[in-house]
N, C-alpha and C positions, 0 to 999 in steps of 0.2 A: 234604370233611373234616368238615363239619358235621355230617352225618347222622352220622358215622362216630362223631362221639364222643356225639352223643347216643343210639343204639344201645348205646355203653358203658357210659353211665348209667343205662338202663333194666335192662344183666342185671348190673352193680354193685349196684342196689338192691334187684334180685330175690334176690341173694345175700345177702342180710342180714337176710332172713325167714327162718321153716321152711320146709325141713329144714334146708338150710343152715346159718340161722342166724350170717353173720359179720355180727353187729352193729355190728361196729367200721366195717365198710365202707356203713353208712349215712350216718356223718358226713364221707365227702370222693365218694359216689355219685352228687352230682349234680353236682358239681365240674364234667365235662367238658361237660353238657346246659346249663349256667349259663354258659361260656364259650362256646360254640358261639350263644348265643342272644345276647353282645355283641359277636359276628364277623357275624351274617347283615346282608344291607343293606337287607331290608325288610320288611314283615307277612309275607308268602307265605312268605318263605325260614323265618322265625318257626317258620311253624305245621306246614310241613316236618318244621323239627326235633323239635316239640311230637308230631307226629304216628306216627315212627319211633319213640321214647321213649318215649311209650304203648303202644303196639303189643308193643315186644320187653317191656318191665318188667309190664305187664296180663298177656300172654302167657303169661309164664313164672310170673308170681303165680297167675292163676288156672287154670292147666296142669293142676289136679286134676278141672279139670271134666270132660277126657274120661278121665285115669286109673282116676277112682272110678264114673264116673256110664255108662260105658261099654256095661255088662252088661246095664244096666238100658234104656237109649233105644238101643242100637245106635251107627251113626255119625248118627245128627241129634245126637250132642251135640257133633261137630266144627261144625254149625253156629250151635249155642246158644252155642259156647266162645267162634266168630269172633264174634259178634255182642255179646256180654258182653264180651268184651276192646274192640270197638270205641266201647261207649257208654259203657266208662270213658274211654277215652283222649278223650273228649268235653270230659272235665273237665281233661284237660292242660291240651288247647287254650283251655279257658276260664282258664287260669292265663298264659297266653301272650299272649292276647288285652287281659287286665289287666296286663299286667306292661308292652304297648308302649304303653299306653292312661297309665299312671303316667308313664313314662319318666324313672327316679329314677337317681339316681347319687351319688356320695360315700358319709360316713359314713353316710349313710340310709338307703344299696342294701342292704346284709341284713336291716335292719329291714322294709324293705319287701316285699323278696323272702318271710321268713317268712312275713311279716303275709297276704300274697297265696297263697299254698302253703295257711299251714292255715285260712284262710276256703275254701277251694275242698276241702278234706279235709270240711272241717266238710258242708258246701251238699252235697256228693256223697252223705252219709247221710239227706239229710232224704228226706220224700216214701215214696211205697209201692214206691218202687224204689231207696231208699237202702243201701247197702251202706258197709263201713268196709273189709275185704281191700286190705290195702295204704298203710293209714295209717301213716306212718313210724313212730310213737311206738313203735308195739307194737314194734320190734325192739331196743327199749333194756331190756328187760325181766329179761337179765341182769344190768344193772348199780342192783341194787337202789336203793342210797344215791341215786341221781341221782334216780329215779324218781319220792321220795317228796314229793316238789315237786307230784305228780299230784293229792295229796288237795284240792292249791288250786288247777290251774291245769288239770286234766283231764289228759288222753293228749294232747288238743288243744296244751297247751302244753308238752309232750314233742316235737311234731312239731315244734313254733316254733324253741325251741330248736337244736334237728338241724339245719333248714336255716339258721337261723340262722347257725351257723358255716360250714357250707358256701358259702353266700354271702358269706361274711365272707372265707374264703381267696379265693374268686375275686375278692371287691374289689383282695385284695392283687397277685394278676395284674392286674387291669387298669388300679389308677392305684394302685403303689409312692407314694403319698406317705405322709410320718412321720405324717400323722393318720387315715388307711385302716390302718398297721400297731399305728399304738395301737390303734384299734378293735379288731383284733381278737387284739391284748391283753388290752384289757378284755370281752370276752365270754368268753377263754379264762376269765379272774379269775371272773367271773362263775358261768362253770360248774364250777369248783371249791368254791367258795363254798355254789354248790346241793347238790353232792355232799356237802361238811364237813353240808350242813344237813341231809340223810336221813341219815347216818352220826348224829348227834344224834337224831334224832328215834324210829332204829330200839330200841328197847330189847331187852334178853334175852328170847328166848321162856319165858313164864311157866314156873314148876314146880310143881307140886303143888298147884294152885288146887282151890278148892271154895267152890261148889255147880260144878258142872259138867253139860253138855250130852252123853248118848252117842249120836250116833248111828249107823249099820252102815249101809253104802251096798251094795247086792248088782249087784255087775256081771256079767250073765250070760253076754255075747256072744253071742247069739248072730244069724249071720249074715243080713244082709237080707233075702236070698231068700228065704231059709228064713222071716221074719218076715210076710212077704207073701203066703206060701202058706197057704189059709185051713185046708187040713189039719192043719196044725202047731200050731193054738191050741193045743187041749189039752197036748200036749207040752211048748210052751213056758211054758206055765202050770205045768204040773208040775216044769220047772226052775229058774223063780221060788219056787215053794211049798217045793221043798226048800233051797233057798239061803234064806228067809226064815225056815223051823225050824234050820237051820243057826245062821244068825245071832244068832235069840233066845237062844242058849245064854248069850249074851257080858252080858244082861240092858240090852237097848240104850233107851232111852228111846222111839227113833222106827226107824222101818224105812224105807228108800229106795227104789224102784226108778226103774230111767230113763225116759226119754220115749216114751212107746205101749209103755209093756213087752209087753203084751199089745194084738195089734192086732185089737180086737173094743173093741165097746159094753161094758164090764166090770159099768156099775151096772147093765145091760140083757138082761146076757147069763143066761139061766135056769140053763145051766149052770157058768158061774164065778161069777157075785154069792154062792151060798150057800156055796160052797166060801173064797171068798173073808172073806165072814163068820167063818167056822169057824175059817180059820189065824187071824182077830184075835184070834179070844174062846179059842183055844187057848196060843197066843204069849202072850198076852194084853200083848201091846205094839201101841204103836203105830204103822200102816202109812201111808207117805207115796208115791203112785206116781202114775208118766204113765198116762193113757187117751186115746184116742178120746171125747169124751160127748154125746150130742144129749139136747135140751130144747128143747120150745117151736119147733119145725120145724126146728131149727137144729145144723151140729154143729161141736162145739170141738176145738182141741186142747189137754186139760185137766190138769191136776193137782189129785188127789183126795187129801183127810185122811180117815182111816177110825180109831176108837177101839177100844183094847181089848175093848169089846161090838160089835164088828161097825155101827157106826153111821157112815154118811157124815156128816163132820161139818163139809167145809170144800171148797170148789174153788177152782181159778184157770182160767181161759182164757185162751188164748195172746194175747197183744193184737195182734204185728208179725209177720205171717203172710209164710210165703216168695212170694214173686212164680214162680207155675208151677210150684210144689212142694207148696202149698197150699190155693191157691185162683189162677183163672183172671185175670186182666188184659185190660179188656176183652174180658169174654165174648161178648156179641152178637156183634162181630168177629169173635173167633179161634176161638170153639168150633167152629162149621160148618166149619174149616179142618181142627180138629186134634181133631172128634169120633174116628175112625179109632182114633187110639191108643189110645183105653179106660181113660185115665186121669185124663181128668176130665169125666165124668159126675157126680159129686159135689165137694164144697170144703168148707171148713173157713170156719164167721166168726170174726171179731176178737172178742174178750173186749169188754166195755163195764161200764164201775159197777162196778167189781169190790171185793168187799167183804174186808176184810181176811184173808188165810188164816193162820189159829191152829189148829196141834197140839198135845197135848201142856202148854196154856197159854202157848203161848211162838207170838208174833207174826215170819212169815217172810216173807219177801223173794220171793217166788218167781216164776220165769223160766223159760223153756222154750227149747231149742235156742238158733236164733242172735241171740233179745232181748241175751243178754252182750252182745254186740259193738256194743251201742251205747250211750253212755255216758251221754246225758241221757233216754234210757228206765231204765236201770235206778236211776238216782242219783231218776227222782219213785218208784220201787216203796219206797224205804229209809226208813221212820221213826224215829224216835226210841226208838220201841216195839222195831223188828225185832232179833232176837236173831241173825240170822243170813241172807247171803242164800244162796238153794239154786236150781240152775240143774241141770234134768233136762234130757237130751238124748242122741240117737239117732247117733252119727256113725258107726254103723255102714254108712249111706249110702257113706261117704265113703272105705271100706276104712283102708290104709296110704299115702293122702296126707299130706300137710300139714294138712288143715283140723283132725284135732283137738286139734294142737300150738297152731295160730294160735288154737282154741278157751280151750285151757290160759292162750294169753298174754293175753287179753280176762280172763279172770279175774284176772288178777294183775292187771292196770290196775284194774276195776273193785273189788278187795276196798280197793287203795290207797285211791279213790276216795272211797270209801264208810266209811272206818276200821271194815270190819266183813270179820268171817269168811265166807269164799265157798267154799259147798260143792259141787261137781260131781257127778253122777252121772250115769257116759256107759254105753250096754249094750254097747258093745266098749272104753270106758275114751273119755276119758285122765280117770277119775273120780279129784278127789283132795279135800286140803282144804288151803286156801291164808289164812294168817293175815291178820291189818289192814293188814301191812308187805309183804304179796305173799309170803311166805316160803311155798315148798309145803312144808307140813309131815305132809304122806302122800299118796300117789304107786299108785296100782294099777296093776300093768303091763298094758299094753294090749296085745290083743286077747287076752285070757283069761277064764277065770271066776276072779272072786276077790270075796272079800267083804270090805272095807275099814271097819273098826270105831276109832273114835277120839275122844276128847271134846274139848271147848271150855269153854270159860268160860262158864256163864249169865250174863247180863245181871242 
């Protein structure tokens, strides 16, 4: 019976991510896995249940990895999938492990139980193999007003909260006394209170402000394969070039494109660096785009400023590079395994010393792919100075799973975060622009070409 309901609470809280999205069923999800764990009679039966819980809730969260990633590695990604679902549920277990190691009870069991949950959310992102997929906070994301607690307490105390209560009702199962049900009376109080407090803190979206920010985000879509084929540069270059003269119509400040728009060397490339010059100094705007970049033996994946005159005038390097998407993980090891597949003979370094990227005069934030999803990476990129942050990214990888929903939702935590404007641009979407209160306030429908133009408030 144990298994059985921790099994429940694993695809309970899968359901309250994308797609799905019933947020509401993250606040009683782990309900049954939190009772189950004050029925079992010793560590083994513990990690049993820790064990199942993982497995189904990993499972079904990261279920994209063989939907989208499929095409591309064949079936080894059902074994990259088992293997990624099982060294998360690693981290159950180390919540399981602490939780019989405390062995707390009374009013102090959901204080504890959170405390224990998002320490173990937290630990699971550090390191070069740190991921967030699946952190509870993100699926509170509809309920704005609550949310805005984020800008002091992270997503991290988004998750606290959540189980907090959760924990708080199973206290009430399992010792009914009148000061377990005050408790979680007063937490109920409590999260009200927080809610009355983002409700205060949301103001009306500004109208007719000036001096203002334009800039055109060009989302091109187009398809992975097709990005990967080296025949297609030219072409897809030409579908950036004319969605980039498209856009200057609108007389936009800066110009967008997403992550490796172009998958070539671009400052290096004989044939697009001059053409590329040409639409700036023709536009005569300013172009802000993903590359490829090598320098100095080394190659990035970068974000380039290019000025009105055709002049490279700024970059960023990716710093949080994917693990086996980017670069190898122990190479020595694994390459002689997995030279065969042909794709990774080369890697991408990490950014280092990165110098502030300014277009336009105006100091930016800027992030590549899945940097969002982590919150104290992106909270050292934000200064006092940044006028905005801007997160290019590729999830065209990822087709029509969930990842560029759960991408959208990292933005909304992080614009919180940060009391700044967070601007997306993805080359199949979900490109938009998300206010300081997480409010999206323009939306490009994903997987199309559209070119999404809208200002902001200069700093």
């Amino acid at each position: 019976m144990n298994i059985i309901l921790s099994v429940l609470s694993g695809i309970l809280l899968s359901l309250s991510f994308p797609k799905a999205n019933l947020f509401w069923l993250a606040w009683v999800a782990l309900v049954p896995l939190l009772i189950a764990l004050t029925k079992v009679k010793n560590l083994k039966e513990s990690l049993w249940c820790g064990l199942f819980f993982g497995l189904f809730f990993f499972g079904l969260d990261l279920f994209w990895v063989i939907t989208a990633l499929l095409r591309f590695a064949g079936w080894w990604v059902l074994l990259g999938w088992g293997v990624f679902t099982l060294f998360q549920t690693l981290f159950i277990l180390l919540f399981i492990l602490l939780l019989r190691l405390v062995k707390v009870s009374g009013v102090a069991y959901p204080v504890i139980v959170a405390a224990l949950w998002t320490f173990v959310e937290w630990f699971r992102a550090l390191g070069p193999f740190g991921f967030t997929s699946g952190d509870i906070g993100y699926t509170q994301v509809s309920l704005l007003p609550l949310i805005q607690i984020a800008s002091l307490i992270s997503v991290y105390g988004i998750t606290f909260l959540v189980v907090l209560f959760n924990a708080a009702v199973v206290n009430l199962f399992k010792e009914p006394r009148r000061s377990v049900a005050g408790s979680l009376t007063l937490i109920t109080f409590i999260l009200l209170v927080i809610y009355a407090y983002g409700v205060y803190q949301m103001p009306a979206p500004p109208k007719n402000v000036v001096p203002t920010i334009k800039l055109s985000l060009v989302q091109a879509n187009i398809d992975q394969m097709e990005k990967l084929d080296a025949t297609k540069v030219m072409p897809i270059f030409a579908v950036h070039e004319k969605m980039t003269r498209l856009a200057a119509r609108a007389m936009p400040d800066i110009i967008v494109w997403p992550e490796t728009a172009i998958f070539s060397y671009v400052l290096r490339d004989a044939r697009l660096f001059p053409r590329l010059k040409v639409l700036c100094q023709e536009t005569k705007t300013w172009l802000v785009f993903g590359t490829p970049h090598y320098t100095q033996g080394k190659a990035y994946n970068s974000i380039v400023a290019m000025s009105p005159a055709g002049e490279v005038v700024a970059h960023y390097n990716k710093e949080k590079l994917v693990p086996f998407g980017e670069y190898l993980p122990f190479r020595p090891i694994l390459y002689p395994l997995l030279k065969k597949v042909g794709y990774y003979d080369a890697e991408f370094s990490p950014g280092k010393n990165q110098q502030p990227f300014i277009a336009n005069d105006l100091t930016i934030a800027g992030a590549i792919c899945f940097e969002s999803v982590f919150p104290g990476l992106m909270r050292s990129k934000v200064s006092q100075k940044s006028a905005f942050i801007l997160l290019v990214t590729n999830d065209a990888w990822f087709n029509k799973s969930s990842v560029p929903y759960y991408h959208l939702n990292a933005g909304i935590l992080r614009a919180i975060e940060n009391r700044r404007y967070f601007v997306q641009v993805g080359n199949s979407g979900l490109s938009a622009v998300i206010d300081p209160y997480g409010r999206v306030l323009s939306l490009a429908r994903p997987n199309q070409q559209e070119i999404l133009t809208f200002e902001i408030p200069r700093p």
